[in-house]
Backbone bond lengths (Angstrom), bond angles and torsions (degrees), N, CA, C in turn:
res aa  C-N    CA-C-N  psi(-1)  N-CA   C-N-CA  omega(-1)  CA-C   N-CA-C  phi
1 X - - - 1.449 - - 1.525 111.43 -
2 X 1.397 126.30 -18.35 1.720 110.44 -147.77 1.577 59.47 -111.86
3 X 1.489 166.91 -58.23 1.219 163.59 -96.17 1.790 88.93 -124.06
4 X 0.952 111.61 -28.69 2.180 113.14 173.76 1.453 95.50 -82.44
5 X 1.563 128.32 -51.31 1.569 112.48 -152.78 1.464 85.07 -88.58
6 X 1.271 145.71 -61.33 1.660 140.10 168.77 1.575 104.14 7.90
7 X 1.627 105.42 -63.97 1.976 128.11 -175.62 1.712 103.43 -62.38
8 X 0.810 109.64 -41.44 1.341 118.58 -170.99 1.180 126.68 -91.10
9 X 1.238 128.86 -40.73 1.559 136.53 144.59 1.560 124.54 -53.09
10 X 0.896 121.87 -48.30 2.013 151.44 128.85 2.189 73.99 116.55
11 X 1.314 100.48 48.98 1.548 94.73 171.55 1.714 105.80 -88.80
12 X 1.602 109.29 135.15 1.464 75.76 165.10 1.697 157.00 -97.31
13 X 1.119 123.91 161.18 1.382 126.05 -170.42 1.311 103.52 -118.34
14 X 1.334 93.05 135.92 2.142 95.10 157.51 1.458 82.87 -114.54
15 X 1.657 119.16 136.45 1.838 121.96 167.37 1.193 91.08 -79.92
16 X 1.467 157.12 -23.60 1.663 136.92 -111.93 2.040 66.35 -107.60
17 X 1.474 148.07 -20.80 0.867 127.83 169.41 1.192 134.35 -68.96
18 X 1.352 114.07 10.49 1.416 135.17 162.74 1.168 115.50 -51.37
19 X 1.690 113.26 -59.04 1.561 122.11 -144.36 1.706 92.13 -133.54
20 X 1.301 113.82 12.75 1.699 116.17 -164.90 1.789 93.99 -149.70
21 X 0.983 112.61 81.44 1.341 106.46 -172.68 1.790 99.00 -78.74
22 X 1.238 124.89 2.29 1.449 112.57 160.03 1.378 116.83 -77.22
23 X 1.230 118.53 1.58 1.452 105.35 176.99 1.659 113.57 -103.41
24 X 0.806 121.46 158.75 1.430 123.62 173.83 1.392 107.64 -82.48
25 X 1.561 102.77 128.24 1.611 98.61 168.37 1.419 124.33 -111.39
26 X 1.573 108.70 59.35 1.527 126.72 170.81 1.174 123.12 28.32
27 X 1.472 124.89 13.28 1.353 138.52 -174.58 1.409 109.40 -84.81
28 X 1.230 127.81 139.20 1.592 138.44 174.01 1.890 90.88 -59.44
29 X 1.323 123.85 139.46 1.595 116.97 -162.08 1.246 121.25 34.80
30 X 1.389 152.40 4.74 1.330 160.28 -169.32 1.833 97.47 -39.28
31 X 1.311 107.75 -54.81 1.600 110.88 -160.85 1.898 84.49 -60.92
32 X 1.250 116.43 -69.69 1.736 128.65 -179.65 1.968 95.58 -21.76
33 X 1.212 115.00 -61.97 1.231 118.08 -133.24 1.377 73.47 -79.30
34 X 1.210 124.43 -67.42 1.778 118.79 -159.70 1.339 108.27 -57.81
35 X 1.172 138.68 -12.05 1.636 142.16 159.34 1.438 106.27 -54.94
36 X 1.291 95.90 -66.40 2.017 95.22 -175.73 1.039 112.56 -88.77
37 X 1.207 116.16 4.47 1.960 100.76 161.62 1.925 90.42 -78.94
38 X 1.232 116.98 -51.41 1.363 104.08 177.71 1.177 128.65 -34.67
39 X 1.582 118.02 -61.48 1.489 120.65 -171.51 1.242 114.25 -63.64
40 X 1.671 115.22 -25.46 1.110 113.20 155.86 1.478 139.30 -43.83
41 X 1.407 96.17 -62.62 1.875 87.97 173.61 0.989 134.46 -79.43
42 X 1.865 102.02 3.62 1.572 110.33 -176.82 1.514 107.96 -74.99
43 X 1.756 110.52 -42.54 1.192 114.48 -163.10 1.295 100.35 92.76
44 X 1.154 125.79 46.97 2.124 123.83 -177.57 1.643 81.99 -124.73
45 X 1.064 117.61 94.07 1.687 138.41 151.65 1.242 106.40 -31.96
46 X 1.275 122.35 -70.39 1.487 124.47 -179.42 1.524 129.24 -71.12
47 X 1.763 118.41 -7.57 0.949 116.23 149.58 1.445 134.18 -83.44
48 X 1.631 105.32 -34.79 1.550 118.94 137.60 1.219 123.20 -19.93
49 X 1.165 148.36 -44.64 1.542 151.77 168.89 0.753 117.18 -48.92
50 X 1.615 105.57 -65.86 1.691 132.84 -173.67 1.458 98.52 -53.20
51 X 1.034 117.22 -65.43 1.631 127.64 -153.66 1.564 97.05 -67.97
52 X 1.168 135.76 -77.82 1.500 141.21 160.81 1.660 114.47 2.24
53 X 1.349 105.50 -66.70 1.612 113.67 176.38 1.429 99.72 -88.71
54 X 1.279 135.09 -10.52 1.691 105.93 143.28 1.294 139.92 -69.87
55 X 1.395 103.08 -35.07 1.914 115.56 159.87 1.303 94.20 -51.82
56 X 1.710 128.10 -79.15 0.992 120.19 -149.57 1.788 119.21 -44.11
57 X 1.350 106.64 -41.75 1.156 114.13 -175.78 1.895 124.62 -82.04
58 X 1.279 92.74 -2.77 1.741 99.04 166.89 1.863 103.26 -105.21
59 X 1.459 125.22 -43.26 0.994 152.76 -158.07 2.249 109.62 -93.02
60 X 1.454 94.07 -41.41 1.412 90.06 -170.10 1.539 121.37 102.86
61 X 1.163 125.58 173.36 1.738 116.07 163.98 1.489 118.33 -76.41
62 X 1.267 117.63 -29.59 1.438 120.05 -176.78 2.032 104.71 -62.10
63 X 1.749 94.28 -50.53 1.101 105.65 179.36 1.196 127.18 -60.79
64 X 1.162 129.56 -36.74 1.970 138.87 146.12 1.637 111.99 -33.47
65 X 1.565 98.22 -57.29 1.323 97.26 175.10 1.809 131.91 -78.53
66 X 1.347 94.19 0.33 1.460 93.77 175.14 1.821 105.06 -100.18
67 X 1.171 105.66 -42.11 1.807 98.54 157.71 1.209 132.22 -55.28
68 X 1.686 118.97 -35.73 1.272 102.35 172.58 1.846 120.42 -76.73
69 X 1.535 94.28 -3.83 1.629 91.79 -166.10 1.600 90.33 -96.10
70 X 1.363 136.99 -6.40 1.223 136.29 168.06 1.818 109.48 -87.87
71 X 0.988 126.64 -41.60 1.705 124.67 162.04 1.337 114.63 -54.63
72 X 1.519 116.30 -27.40 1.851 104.70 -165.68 1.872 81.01 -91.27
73 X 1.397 137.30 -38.50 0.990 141.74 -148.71 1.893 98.02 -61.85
74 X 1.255 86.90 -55.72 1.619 98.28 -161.40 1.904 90.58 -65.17
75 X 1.893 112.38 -62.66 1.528 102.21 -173.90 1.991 116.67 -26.77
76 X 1.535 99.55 -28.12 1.538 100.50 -138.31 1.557 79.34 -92.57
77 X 1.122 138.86 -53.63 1.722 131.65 161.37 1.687 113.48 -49.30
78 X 0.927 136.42 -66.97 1.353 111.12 165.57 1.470 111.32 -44.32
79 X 1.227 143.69 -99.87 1.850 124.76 -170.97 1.185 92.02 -26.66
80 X 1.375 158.06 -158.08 1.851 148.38 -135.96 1.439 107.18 21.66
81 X 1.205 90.86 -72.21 1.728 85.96 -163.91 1.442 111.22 -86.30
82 X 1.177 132.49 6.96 1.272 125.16 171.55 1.547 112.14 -100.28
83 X 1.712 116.18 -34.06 1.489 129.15 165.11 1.297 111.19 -56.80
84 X 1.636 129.68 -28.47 1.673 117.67 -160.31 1.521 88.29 -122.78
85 X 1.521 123.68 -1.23 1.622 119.12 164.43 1.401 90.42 88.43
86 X 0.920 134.64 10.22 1.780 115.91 -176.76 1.624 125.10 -56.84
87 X 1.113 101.52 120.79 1.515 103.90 -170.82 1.485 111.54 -55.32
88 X 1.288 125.86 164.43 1.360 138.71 152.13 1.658 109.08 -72.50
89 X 1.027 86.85 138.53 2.203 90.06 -173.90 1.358 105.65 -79.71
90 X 1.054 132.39 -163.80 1.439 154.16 -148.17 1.836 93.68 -114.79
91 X 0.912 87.30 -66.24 1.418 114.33 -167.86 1.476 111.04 -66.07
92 X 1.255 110.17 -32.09 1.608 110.40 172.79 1.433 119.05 -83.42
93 X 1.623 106.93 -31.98 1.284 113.87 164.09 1.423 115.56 -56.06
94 X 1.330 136.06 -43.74 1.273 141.39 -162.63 1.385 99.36 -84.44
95 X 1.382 129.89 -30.47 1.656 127.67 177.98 1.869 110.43 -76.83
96 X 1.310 76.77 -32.98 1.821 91.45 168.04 1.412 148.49 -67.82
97 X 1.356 104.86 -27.62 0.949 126.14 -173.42 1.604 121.47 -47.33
98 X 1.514 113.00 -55.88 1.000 110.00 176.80 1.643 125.61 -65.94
99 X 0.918 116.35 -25.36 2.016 120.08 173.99 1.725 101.16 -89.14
100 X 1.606 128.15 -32.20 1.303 112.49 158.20 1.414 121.16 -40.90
101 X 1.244 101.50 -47.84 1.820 108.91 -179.90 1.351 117.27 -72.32
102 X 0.827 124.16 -48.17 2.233 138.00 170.58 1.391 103.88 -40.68
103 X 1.553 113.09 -40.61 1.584 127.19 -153.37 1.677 96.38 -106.19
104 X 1.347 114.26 -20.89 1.764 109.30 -174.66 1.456 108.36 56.88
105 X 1.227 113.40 39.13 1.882 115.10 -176.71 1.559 98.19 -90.86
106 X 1.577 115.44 -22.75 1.633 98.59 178.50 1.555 125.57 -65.52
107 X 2.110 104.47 -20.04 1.494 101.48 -179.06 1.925 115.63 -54.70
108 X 1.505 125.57 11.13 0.866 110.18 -163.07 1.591 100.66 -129.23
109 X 1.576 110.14 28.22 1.115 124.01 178.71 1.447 129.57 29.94
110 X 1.015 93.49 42.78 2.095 94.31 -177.23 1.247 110.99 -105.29
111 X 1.047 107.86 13.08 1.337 109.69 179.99 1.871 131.40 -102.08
112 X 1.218 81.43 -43.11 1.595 98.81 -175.14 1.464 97.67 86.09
113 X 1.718 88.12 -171.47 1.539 103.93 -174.36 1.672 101.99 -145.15
């Protein structure tokens, strides 16, 4: 999804700041946002704070609230498809391929081939 609206917004992204936090991911708050998506999935409460009123304060309240409703969105589709085993398609793999590779998300084999 963030690799379709990236195309479609034509905003830019580097993904490799996904999994490479030395890179910049050209995002308006990008450094902010990839912090609290972290503390988020860590469960670090107290980085949660921090990070929250840093979105908020590059981003706004709307903007806090549109990241956190995009982190629970994505957590809550990954658990689905990881609880009922749902495969990765054919077809998504092949649209994928190239930001799988940028991002090094295949070293963690969940994907298949």
């Amino acid at each position: 999804m963030l690799r379709a609206s990236a195309q479609v917004t034509t905003i830019p992204l580097d993904p490799r700041a996904i999994t490479d936090r030395s890179v910049d991911p050209l995002l308006p708050a990008g450094e902010a946002l990839l912090d609290f998506v972290d503390a988020v999935l860590t469960g670090d409460e107290a980085s949660q704070e921090v990070t929250r009123e840093a979105v908020a304060g590059e981003l706004g309240p709307s903007g806090l609230v549109d990241a956190a409703g995009v982190i629970a969105n994505f957590e809550m589709m990954n658990r689905i498809a990881d609880a009922t085993g749902m495969p990765v398609g054919k077809g998504t793999l092949k649209r994928t391929a190239e930001w799988r590779e940028l991002i090094g998300i295949d070293r963690f084999n969940h994907l298949g081939s």
